[in-house]
CHARMM-style PDB file with segment names, atoms N, HN, CA, C and O in Angstrom:
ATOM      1  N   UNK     1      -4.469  66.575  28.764  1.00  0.00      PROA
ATOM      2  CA  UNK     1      -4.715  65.178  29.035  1.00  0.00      PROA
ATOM      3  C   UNK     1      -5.052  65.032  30.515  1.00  0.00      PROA
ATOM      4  O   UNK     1      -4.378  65.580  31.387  1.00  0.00      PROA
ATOM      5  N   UNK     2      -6.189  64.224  30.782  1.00  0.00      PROA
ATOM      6  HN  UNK     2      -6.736  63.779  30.073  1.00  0.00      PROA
ATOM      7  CA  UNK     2      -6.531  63.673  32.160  1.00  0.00      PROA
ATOM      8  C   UNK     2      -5.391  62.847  32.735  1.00  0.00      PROA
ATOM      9  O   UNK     2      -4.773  61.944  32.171  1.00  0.00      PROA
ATOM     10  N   UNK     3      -5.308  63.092  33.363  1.00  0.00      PROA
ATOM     11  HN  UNK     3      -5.809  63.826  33.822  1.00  0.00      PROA
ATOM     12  CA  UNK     3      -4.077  62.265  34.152  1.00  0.00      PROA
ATOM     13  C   UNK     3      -4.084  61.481  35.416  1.00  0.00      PROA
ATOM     14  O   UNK     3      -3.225  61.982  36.141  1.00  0.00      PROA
ATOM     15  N   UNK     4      -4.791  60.257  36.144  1.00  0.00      PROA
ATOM     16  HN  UNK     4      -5.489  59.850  35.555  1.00  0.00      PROA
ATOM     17  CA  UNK     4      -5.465  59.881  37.563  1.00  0.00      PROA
ATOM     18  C   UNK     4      -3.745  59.350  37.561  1.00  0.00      PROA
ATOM     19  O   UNK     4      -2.956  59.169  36.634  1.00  0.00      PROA
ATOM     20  N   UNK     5      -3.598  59.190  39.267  1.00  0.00      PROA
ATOM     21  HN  UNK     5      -4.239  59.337  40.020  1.00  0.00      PROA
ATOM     22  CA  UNK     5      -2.448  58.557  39.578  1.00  0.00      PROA
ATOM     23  C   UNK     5      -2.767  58.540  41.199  1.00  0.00      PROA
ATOM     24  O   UNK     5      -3.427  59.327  41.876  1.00  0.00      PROA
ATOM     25  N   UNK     6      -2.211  57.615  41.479  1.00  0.00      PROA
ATOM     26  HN  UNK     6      -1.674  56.976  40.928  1.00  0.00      PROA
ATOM     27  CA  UNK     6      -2.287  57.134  43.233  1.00  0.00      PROA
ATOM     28  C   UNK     6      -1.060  57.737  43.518  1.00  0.00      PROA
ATOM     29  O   UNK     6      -0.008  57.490  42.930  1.00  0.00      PROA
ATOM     30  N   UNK     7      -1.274  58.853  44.798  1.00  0.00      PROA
ATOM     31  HN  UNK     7      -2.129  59.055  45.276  1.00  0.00      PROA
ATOM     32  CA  UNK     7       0.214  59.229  45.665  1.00  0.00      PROA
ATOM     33  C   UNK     7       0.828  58.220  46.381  1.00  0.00      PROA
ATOM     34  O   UNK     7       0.418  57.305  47.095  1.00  0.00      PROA
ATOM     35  N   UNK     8       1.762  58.556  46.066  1.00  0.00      PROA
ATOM     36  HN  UNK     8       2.096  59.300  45.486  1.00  0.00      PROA
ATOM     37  CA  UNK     8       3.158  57.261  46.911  1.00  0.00      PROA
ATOM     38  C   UNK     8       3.091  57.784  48.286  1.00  0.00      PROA
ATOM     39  O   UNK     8       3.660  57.010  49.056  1.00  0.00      PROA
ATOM     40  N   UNK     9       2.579  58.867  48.898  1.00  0.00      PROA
ATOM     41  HN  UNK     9       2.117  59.496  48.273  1.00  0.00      PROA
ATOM     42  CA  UNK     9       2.590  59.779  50.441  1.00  0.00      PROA
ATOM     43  C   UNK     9       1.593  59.387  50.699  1.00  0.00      PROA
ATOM     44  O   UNK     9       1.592  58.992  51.865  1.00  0.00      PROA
ATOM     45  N   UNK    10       0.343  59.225  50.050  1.00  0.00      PROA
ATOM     46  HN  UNK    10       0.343  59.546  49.102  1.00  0.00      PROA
ATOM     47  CA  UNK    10      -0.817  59.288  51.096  1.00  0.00      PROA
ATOM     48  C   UNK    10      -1.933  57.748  50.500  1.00  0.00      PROA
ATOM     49  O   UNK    10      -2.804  57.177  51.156  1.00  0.00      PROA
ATOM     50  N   UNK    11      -1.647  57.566  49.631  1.00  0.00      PROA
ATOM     51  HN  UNK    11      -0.939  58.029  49.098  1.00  0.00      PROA
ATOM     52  CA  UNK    11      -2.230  56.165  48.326  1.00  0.00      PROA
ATOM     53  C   UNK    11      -3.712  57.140  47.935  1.00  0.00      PROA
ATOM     54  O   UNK    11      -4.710  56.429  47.812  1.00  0.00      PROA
ATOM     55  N   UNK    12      -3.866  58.113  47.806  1.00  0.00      PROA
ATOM     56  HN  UNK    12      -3.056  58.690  47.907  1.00  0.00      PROA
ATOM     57  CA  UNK    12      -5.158  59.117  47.896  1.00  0.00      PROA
ATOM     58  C   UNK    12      -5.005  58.659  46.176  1.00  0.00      PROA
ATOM     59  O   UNK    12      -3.862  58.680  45.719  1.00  0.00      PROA
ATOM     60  N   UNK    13      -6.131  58.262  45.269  1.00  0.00      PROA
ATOM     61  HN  UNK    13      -7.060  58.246  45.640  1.00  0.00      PROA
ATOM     62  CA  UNK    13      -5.985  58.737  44.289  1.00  0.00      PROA
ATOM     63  C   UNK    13      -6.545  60.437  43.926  1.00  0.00      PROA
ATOM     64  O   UNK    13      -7.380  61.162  44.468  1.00  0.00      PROA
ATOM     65  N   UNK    14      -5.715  60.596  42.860  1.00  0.00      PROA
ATOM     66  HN  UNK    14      -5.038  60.006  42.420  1.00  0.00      PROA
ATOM     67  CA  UNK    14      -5.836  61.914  42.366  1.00  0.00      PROA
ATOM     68  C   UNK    14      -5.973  62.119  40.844  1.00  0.00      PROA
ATOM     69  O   UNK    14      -5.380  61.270  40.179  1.00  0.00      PROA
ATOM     70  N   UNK    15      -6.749  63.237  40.037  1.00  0.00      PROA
ATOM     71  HN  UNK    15      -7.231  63.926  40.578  1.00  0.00      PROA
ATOM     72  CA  UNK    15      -6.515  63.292  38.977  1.00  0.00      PROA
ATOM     73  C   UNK    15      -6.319  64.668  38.365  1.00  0.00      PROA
ATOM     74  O   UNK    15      -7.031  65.498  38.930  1.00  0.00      PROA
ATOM     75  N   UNK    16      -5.852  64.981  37.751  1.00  0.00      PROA
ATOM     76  HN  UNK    16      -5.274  64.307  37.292  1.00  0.00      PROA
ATOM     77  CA  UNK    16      -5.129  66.504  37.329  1.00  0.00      PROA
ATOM     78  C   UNK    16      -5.151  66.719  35.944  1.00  0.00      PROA
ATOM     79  O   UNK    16      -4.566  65.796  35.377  1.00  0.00      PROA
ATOM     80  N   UNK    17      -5.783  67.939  34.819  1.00  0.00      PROA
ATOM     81  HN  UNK    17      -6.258  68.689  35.280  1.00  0.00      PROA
ATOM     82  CA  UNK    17      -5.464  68.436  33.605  1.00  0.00      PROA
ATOM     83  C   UNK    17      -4.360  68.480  33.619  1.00  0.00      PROA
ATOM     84  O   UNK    17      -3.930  68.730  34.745  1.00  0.00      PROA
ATOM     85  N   UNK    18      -3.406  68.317  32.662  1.00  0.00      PROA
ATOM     86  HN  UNK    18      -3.755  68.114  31.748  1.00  0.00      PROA
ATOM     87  CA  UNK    18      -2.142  68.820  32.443  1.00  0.00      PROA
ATOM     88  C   UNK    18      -1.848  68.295  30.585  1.00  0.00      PROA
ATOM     89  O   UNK    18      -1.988  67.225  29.993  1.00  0.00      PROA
ATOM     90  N   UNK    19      -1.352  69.805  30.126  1.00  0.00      PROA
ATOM     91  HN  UNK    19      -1.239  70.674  30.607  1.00  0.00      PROA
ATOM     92  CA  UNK    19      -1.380  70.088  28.684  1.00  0.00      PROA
ATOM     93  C   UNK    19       0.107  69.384  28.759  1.00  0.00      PROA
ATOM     94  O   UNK    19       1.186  69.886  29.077  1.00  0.00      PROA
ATOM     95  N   UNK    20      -0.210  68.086  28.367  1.00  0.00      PROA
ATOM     96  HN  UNK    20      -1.086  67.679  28.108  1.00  0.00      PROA
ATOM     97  CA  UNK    20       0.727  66.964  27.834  1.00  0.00      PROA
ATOM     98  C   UNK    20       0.198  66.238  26.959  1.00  0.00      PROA
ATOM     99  O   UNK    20      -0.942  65.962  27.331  1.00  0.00      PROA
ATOM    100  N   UNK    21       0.537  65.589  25.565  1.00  0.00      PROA
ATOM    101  HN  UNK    21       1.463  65.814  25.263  1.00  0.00      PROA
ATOM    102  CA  UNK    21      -0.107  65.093  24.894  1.00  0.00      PROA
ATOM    103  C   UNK    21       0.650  63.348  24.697  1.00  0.00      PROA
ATOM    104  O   UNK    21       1.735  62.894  25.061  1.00  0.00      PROA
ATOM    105  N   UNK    22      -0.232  62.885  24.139  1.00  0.00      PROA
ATOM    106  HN  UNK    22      -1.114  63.253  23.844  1.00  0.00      PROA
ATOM    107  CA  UNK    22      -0.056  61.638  23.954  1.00  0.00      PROA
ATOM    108  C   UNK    22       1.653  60.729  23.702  1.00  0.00      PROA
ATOM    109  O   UNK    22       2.104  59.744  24.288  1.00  0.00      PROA
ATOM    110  N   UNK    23       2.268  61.622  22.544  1.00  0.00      PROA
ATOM    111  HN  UNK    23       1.902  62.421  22.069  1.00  0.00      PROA
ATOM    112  CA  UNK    23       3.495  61.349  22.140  1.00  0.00      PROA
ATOM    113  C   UNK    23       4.796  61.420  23.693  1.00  0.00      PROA
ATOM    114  O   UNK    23       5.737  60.742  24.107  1.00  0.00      PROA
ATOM    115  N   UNK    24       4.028  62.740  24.099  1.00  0.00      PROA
ATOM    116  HN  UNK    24       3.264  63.290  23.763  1.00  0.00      PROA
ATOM    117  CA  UNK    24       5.127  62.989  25.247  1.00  0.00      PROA
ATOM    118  C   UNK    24       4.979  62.190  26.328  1.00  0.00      PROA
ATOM    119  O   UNK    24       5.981  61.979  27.011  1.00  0.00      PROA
ATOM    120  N   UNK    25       3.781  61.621  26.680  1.00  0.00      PROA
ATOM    121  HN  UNK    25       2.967  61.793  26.125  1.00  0.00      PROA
ATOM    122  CA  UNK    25       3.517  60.847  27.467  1.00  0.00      PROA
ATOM    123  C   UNK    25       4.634  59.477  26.770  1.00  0.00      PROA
ATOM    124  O   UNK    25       5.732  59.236  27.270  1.00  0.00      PROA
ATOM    125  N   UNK    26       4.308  59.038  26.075  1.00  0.00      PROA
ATOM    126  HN  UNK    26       3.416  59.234  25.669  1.00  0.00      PROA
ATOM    127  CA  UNK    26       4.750  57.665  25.811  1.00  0.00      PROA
ATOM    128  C   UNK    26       6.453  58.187  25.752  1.00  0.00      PROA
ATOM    129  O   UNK    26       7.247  57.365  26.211  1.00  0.00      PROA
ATOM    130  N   UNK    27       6.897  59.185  25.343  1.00  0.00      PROA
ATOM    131  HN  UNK    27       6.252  59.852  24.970  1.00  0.00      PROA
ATOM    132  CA  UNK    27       8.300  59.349  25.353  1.00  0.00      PROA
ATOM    133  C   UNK    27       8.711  58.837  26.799  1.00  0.00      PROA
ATOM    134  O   UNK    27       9.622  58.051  27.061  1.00  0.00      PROA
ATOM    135  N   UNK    28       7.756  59.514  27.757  1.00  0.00      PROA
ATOM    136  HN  UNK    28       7.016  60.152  27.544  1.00  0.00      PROA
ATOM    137  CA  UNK    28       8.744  59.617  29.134  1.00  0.00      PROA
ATOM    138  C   UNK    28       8.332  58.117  29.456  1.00  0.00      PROA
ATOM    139  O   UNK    28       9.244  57.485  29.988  1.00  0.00      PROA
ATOM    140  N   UNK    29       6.957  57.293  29.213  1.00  0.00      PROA
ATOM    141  HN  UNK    29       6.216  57.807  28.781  1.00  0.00      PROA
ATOM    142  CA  UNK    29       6.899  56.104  29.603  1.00  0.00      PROA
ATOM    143  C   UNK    29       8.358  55.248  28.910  1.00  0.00      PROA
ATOM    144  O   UNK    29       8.988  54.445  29.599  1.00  0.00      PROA
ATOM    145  N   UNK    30       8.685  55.522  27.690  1.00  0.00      PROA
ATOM    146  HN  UNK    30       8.173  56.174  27.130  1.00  0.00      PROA
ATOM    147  CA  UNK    30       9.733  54.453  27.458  1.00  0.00      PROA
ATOM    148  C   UNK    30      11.176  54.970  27.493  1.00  0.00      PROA
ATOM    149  O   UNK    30      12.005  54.775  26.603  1.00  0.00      PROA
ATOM    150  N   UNK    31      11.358  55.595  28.530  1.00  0.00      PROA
ATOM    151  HN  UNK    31      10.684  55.753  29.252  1.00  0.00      PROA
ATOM    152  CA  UNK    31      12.711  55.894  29.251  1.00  0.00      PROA
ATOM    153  C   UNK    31      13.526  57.416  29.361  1.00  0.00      PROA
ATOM    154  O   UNK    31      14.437  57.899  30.033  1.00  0.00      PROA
ATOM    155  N   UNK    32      12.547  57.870  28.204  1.00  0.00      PROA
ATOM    156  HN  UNK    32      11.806  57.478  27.658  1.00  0.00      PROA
ATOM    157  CA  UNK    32      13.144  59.523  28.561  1.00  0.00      PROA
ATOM    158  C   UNK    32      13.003  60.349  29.647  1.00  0.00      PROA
ATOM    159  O   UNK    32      11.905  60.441  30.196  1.00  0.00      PROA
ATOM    160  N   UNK    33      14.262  61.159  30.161  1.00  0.00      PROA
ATOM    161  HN  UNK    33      15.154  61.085  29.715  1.00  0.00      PROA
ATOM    162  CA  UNK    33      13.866  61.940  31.164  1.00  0.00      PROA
ATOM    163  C   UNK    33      12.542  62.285  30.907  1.00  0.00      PROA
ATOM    164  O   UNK    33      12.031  62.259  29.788  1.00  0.00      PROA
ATOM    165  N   UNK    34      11.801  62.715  32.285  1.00  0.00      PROA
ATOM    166  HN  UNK    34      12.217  62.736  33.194  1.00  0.00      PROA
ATOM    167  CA  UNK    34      10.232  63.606  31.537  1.00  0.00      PROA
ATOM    168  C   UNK    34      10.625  65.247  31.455  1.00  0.00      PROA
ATOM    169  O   UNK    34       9.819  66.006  30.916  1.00  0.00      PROA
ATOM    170  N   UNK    35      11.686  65.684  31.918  1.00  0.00      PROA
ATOM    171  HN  UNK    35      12.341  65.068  32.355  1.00  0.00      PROA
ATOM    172  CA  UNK    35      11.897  67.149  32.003  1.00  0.00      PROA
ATOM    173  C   UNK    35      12.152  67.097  30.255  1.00  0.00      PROA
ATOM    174  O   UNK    35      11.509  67.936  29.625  1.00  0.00      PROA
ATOM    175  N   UNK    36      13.086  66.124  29.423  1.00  0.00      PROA
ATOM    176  HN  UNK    36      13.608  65.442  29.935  1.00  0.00      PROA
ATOM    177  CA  UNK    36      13.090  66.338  28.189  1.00  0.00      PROA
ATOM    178  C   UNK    36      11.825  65.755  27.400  1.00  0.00      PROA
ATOM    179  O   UNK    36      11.588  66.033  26.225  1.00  0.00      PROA
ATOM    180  N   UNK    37      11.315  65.205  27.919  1.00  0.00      PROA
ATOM    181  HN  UNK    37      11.508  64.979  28.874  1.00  0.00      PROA
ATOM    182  CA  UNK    37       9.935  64.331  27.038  1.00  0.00      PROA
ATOM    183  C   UNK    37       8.851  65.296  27.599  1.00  0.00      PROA
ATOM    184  O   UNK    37       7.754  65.154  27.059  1.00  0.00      PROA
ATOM    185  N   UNK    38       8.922  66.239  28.559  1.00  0.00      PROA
ATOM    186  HN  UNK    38       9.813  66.355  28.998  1.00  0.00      PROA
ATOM    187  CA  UNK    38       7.422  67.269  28.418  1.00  0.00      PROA
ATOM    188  C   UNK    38       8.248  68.645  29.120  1.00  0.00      PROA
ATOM    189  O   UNK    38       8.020  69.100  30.240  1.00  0.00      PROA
ATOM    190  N   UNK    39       9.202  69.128  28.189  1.00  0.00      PROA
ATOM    191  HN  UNK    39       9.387  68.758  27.279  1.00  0.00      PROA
ATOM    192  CA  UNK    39       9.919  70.334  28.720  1.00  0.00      PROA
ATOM    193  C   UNK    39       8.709  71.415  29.132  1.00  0.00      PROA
ATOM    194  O   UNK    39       8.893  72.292  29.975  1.00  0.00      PROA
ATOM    195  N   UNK    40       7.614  71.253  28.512  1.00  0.00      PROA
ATOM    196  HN  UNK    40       7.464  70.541  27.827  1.00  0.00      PROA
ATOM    197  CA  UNK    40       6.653  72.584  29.034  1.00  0.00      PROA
ATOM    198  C   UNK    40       6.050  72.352  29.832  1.00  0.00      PROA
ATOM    199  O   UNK    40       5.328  73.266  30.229  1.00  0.00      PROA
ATOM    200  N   UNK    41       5.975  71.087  30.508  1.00  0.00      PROA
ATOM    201  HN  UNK    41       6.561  70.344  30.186  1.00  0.00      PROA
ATOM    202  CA  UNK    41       5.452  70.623  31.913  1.00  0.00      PROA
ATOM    203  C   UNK    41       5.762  71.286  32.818  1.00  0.00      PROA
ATOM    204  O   UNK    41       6.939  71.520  32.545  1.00  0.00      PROA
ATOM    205  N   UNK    42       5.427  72.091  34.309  1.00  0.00      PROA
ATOM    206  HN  UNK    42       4.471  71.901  34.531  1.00  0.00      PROA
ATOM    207  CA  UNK    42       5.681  72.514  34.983  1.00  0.00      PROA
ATOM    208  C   UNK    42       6.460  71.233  35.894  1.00  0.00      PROA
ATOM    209  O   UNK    42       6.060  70.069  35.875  1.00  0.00      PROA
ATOM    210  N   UNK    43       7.490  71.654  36.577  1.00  0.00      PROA
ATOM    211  HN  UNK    43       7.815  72.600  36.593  1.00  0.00      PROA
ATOM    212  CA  UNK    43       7.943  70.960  37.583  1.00  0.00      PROA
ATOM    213  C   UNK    43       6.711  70.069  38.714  1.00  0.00      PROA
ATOM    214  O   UNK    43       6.661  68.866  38.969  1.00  0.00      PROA
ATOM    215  N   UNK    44       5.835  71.184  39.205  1.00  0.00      PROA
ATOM    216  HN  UNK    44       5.876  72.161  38.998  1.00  0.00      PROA
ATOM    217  CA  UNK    44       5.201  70.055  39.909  1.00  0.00      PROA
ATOM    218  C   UNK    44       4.192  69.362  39.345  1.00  0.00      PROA
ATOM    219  O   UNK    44       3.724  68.442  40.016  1.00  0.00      PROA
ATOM    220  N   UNK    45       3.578  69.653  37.892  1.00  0.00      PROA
ATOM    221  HN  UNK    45       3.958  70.400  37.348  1.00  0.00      PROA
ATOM    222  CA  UNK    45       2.823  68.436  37.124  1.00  0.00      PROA
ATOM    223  C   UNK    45       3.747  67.262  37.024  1.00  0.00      PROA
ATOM    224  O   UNK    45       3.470  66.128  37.414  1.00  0.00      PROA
ATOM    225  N   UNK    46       5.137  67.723  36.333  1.00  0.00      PROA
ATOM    226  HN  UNK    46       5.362  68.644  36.016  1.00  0.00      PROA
ATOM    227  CA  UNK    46       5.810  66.344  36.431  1.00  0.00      PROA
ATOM    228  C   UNK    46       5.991  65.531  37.723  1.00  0.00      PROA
ATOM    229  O   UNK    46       5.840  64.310  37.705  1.00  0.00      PROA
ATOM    230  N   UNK    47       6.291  66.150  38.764  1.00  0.00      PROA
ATOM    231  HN  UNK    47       6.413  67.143  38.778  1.00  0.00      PROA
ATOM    232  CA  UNK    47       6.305  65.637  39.991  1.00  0.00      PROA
ATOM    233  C   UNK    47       4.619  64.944  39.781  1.00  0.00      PROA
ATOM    234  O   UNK    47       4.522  63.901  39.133  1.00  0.00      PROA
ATOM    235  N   UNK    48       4.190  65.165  39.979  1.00  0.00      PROA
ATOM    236  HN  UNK    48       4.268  66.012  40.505  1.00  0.00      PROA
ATOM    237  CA  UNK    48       2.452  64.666  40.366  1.00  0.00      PROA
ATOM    238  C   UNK    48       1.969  63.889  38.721  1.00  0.00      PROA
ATOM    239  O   UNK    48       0.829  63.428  38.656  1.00  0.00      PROA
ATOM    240  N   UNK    49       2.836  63.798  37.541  1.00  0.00      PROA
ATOM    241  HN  UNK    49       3.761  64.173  37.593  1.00  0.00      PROA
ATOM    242  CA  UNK    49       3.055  62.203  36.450  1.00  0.00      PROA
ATOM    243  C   UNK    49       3.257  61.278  36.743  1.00  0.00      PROA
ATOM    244  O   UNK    49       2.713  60.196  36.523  1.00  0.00      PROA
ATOM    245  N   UNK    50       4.838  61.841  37.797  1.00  0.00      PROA
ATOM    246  HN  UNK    50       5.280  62.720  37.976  1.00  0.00      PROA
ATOM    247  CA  UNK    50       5.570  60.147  38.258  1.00  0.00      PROA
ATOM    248  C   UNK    50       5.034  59.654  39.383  1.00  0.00      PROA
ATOM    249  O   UNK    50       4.657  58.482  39.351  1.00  0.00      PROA
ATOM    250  N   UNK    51       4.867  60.498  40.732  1.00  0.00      PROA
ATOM    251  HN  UNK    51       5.173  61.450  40.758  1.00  0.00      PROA
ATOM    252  CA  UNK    51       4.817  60.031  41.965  1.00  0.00      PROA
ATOM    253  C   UNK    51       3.374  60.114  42.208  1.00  0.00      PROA
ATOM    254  O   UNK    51       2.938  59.381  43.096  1.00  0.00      PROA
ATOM    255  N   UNK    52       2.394  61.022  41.462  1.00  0.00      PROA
ATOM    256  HN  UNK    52       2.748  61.618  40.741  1.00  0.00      PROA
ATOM    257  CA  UNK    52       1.041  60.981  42.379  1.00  0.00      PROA
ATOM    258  C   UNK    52       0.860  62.426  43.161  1.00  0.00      PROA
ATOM    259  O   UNK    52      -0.087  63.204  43.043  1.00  0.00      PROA
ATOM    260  N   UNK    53       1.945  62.557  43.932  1.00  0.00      PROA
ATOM    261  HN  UNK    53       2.714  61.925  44.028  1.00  0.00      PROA
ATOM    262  CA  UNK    53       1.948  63.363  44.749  1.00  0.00      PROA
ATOM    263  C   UNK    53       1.514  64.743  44.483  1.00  0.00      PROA
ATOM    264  O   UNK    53       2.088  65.281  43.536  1.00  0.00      PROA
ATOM    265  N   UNK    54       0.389  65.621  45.277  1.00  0.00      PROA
ATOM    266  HN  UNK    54      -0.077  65.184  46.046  1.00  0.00      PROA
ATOM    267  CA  UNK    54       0.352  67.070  44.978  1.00  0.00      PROA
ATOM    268  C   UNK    54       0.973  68.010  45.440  1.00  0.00      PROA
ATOM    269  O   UNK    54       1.690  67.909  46.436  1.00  0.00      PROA
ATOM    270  N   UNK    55       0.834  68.823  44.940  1.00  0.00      PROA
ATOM    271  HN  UNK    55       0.251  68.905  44.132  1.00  0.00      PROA
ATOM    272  CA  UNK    55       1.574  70.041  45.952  1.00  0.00      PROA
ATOM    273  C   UNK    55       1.254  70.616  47.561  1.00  0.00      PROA
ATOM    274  O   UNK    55       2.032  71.167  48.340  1.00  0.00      PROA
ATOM    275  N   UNK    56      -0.201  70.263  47.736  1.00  0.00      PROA
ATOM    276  HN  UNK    56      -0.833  69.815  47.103  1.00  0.00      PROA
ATOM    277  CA  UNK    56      -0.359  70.174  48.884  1.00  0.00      PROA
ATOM    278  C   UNK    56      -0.126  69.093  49.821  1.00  0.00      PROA
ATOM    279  O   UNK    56      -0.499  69.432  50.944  1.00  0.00      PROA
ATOM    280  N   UNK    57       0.299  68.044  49.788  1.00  0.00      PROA
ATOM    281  HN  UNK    57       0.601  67.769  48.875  1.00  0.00      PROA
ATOM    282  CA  UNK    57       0.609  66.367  50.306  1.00  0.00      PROA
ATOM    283  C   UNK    57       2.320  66.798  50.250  1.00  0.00      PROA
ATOM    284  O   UNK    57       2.966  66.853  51.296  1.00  0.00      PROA
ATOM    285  N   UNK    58       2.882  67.061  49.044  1.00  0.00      PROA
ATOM    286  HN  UNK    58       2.356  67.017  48.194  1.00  0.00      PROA
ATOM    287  CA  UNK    58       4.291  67.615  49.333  1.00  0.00      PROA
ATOM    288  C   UNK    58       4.400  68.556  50.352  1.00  0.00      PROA
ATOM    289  O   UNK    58       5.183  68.348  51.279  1.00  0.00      PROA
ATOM    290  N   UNK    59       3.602  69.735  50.298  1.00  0.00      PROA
ATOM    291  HN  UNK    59       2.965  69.904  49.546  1.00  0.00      PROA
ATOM    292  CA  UNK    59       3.775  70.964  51.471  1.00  0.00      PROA
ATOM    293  C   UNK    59       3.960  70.044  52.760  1.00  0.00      PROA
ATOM    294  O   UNK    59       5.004  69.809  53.370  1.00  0.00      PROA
ATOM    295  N   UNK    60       2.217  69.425  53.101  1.00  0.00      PROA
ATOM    296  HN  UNK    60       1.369  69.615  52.606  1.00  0.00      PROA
ATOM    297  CA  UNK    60       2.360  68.734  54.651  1.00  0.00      PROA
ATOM    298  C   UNK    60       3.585  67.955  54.733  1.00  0.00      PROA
ATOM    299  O   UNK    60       4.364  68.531  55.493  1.00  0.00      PROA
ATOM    300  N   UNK    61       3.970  67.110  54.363  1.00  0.00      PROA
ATOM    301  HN  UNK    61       3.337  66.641  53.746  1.00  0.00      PROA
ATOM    302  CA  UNK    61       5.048  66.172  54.359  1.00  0.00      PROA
ATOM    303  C   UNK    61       6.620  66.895  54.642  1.00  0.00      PROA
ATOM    304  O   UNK    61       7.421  66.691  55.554  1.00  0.00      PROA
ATOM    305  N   UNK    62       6.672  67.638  53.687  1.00  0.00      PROA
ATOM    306  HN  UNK    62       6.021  67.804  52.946  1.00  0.00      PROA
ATOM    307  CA  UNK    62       8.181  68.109  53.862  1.00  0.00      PROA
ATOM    308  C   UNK    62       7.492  70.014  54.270  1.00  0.00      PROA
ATOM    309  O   UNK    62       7.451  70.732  53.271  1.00  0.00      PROA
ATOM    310  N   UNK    63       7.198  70.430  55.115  1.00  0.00      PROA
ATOM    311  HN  UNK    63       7.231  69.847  55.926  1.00  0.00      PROA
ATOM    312  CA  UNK    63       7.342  71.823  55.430  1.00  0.00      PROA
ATOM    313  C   UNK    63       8.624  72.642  55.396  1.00  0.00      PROA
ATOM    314  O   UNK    63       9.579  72.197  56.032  1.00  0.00      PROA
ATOM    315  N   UNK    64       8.805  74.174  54.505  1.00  0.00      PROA
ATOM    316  HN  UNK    64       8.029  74.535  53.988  1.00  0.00      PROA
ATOM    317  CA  UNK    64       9.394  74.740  54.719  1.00  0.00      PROA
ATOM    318  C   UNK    64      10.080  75.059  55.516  1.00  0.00      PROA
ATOM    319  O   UNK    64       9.560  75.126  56.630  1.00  0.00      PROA
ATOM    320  N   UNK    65      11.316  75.360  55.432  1.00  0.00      PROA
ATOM    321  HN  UNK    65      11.738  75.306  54.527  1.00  0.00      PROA
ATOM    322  CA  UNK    65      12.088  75.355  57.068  1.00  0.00      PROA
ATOM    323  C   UNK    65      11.476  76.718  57.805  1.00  0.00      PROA
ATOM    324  O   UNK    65      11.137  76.692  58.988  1.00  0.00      PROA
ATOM    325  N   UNK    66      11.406  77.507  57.256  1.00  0.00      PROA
ATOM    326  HN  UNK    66      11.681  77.528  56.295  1.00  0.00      PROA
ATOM    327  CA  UNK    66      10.509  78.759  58.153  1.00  0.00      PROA
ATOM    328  C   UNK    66       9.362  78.602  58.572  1.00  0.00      PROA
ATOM    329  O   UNK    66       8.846  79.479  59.265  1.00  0.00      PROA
ATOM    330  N   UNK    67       8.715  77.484  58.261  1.00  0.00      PROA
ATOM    331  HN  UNK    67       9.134  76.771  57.698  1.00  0.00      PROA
ATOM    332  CA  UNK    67       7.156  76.947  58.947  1.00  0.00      PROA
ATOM    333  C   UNK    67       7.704  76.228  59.970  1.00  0.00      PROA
ATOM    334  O   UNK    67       6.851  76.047  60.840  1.00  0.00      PROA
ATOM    335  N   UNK    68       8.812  75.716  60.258  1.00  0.00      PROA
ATOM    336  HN  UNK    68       9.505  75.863  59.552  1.00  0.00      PROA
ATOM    337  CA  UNK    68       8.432  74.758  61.620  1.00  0.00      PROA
ATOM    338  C   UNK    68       8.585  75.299  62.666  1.00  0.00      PROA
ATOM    339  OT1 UNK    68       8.340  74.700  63.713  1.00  0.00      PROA
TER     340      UNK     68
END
């Protein structure tokens, strides 16, 4: 499923494939955790469902403590 969403870090819209289908989508829209409503979701697709945010906008923002 296509997925567009505006980041809450940068308001950049973005849009991302991610093998989620319709049912699971609407699970997590009407209140289910999304880790249980798309358990095969990777952590940062779900991150980048709810918030927008990518993995590179997460990197800049919060850097590893061995990068600073």
């Amino acid at each position: 499923m296509l997925i567009k969403r505006k980041s809450e870090l940068t308001g950049k819209t973005h849009e991302k494939e991610i093998d989620v289908n319709q049912q699971q989508f609407l699970n997590w829209a009407s209140g289910i955790h999304i880790q249980n409503a798309m358990p095969n979701v990777s952590a940062e697709d779900r991150e980048f469902i709810m918030t927008g945010i990518t993995p590179e906008e997460w990197d800049g923002a919060f850097p590893a403590e061995d990068e600073e």
